[in-house]
C-alpha positions, 0 to 999 in steps of 0.5 A: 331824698328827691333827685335833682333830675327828678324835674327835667329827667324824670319828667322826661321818663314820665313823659316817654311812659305815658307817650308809650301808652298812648302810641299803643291805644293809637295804633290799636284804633288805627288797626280797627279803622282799616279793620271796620272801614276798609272801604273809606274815601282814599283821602281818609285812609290817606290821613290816617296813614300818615297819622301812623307814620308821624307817630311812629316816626316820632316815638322811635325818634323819642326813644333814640334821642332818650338811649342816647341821653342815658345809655351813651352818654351814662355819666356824663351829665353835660351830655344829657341837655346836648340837642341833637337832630332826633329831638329836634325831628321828632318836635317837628313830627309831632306838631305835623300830626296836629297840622293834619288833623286840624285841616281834616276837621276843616275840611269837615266843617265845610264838607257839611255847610259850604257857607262856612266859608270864612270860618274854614279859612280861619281853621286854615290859618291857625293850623298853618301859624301853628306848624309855621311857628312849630317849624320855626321853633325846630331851627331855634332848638337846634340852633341853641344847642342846649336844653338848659337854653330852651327859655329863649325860645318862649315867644315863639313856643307860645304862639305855636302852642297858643295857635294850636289852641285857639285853632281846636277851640274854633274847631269845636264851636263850628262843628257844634254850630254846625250839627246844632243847625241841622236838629230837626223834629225827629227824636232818634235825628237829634239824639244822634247829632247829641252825641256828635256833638259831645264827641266834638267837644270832648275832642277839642277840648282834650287837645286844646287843653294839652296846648295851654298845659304846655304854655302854663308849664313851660312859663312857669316852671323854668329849668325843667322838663314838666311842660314835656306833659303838655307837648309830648303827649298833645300829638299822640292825642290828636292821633287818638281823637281823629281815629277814635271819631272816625270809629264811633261813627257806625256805633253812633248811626247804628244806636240812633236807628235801632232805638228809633225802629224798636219804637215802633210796634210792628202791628202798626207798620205802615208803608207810610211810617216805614218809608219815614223811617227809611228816609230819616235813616237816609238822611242821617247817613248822608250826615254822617258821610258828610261830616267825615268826608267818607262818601254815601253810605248805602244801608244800615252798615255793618263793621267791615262791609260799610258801602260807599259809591 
């Protein structure tokens, strides 16, 4: 026989499980960041470390507010829905997360063309009406005082969810305009921004997904805690898709360049061809170094001794 609290509770564990394994996924691409690249712009290794502490801060905040519900109050089910400070901190945290990460890809966009000037200043107002409206909700949360109340709260949930989305979807067609423009006649060039490109659009997609299943679920099933899959989860992957694009970078340049040097027979070497292939490798640098605000990259890098001036 299925439990009563299978839909709220349950969701609530389930949710916990799976925001568990993807704190762990995020704080192992965070060690390998600082590990491959510790010598990032400061501002970087800035946003990633405040990526970790919102996260850290959120998971711990999550498994108090859940010790509290089913270890303190064991037995008392009225207790269970009493909103407490820890859920409504650990709301604000993760919405805080998307906040950082959505202005880090702004500043990308226009770090690689400065005439996305007004495209940049759309990302900025979303992610700014989102962490606004995330704000917002925090105080009506815990002004209501109860999780059984929570459907009060659905104009303001949707458009700090609705925000959130339209803010990644804008996100991933400027980075695919962006990089789509700089396609030049060089295989290896082109294969390279390929694969940015799909990069960009997996992670968008991925979070902007997140946004609507919380939506969806929040509107549709009332009484419950099945929407806790689209908003638990959403932060630790905006965490986990920022680091994972900053760590796939190298692998990225390097997989362009060693395919573009195996095709060329060293008995037809040229210094006119090998200047060629130094120059396209140059210019696929300063891209890459543009598009993730790292600075120049000098040489073909290596895990752990990347250069940047």
């Amino acid at each position: 026989m299925a439990s009563a609290h299978g839909p709220t509770f349950g969701m609530w564990i389930v949710s916990l499980f799976l925001e568990s394994i993807l704190y762990g996924c995020g704080m192992l691409q965070a060690w390998l960041y600082f590990h491959w690249y510790p010598k990032d712009h400061w501002g970087v290794k800035s946003m990633v470390g405040i990526l970790i502490i919102l996260e850290s801060l959120q998971v711990s905040l999550f498994f108090a507010s859940t010790y509290r519900a089913f270890i303190e109050n064991f037995g008392d089910p009225d207790a269970l829905f009493i909103i407490t400070w820890e859920d409504s901190t650990q709301l604000i945290t993760g919405f805080l997360s998307a906040f950082v990460v959505q202005i880090y890809f702004a500043s990308c966009i226009y770090a690689l063309d400065k005439r996305k000037k007004f495209a940049t200043l759309i990302i900025v107002a979303l992610a700014l009406t989102q962490i606004g409206a995330g704000i917002a909700q925090m105080t009506v949360t815990q002004r209501l005082g109860n999780l059984a109340k929570l459907g009060n709260t659905k104009v303001i949930t949707t458009l700090q969810a609705g925000a959130a989305a339209l803010c990644d979807i804008v996100i991933t067609i400027m980075l695919v305009r962006t990089l789509d423009k700089q396609r030049s006649g060089i295989k290896s060039t082109n294969s390279m921004l390929n694969m940015l490109i799909i990069n960009a659009v997996n992670r968008g997609m991925l979070t902007a997904f997140c946004a609507v299943l919380y939506i969806i679920l929040f509107w549709s099933k009332p009484g419950t805690f099945y929407f806790f899959l689209g908003l638990i989860l959403s932060s630790k992957l905006y965490m986990n898709s920022a680091l994972a694009t900053l760590n796939t970078r190298q692998h990225i340049l390097q997989k362009s360049s060693r395919s573009e040097w195996h095709s060329v027979q060293l008995d037809t070497l040229t210094t006119s061809s090998g200047m060629d292939l130094i120059v396209t490798f140059q210019f696929k640098s300063m891209l890459i170094a543009k598009l993730f605000l790292i600075g120049r990259i000098r040489g073909l890098p290596v895990r752990g001794k990347n250069r940047s001036s």
